[in-house]
C-alpha positions in Angstrom: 185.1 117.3 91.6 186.5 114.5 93.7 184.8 112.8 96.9 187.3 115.2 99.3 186.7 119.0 97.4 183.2 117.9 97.0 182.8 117.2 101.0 184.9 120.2 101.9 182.7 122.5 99.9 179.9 120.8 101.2 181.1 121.3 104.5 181.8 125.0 103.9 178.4 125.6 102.1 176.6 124.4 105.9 179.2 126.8 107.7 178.0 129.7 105.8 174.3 128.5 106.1 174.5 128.4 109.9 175.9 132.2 110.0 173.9 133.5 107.8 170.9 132.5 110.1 172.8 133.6 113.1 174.9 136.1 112.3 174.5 137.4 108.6 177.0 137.3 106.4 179.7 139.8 105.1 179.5 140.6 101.2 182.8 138.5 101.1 181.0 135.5 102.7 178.1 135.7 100.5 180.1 135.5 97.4 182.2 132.5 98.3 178.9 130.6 99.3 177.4 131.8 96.0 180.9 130.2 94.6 181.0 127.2 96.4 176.8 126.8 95.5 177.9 127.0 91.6 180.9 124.9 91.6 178.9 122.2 94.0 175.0 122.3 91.5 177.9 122.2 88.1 179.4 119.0 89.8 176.2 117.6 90.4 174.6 117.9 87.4 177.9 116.5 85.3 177.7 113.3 87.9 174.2 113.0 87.0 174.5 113.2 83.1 177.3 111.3 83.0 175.2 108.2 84.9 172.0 109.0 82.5 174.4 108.9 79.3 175.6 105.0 81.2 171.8 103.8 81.5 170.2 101.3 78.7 167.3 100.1 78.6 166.6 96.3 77.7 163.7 95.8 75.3 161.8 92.2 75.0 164.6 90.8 72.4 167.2 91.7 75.1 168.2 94.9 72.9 169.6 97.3 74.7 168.7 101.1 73.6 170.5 104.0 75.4 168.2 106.7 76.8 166.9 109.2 74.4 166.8 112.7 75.3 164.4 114.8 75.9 163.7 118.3 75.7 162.0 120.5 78.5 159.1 122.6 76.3 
């Protein structure tokens, strides 16, 4: 997702928060911010593993390990 669809989903994601406290929202409404929720936590999470997969970590010698990964139990 680029800087602009990620800010205009963003944007629309707060829209849909505000009137759903206000006003409620139709069952259209509620599926687009489900949408826009998905598309925006699936964006997020490949940013985030892409910058974990980048990380190394510099041992005493100057070695530099990439992070291992771990699984949740």
């Amino acid at each position: 997702m680029d800087e602009v669809r990620e800010l205009a989903v963003v944007s629309r994601i707060n829209e849909l928060a505000k009137k759903a406290k206000t006003e409620g929202l139709t069952a259209e409404e509620t599926a687009e911010r489900d949408a826009l929720r998905k598309e925006y936590i699936e964006a997020y999470r490949k940013n985030l593993r892409g910058t974990l997969e980048n990380i190394r970590i510099v041992d005493e010698q100057g070695n530099q390990h990439p992070l291992k990964k771990r699984t949740l139990h």
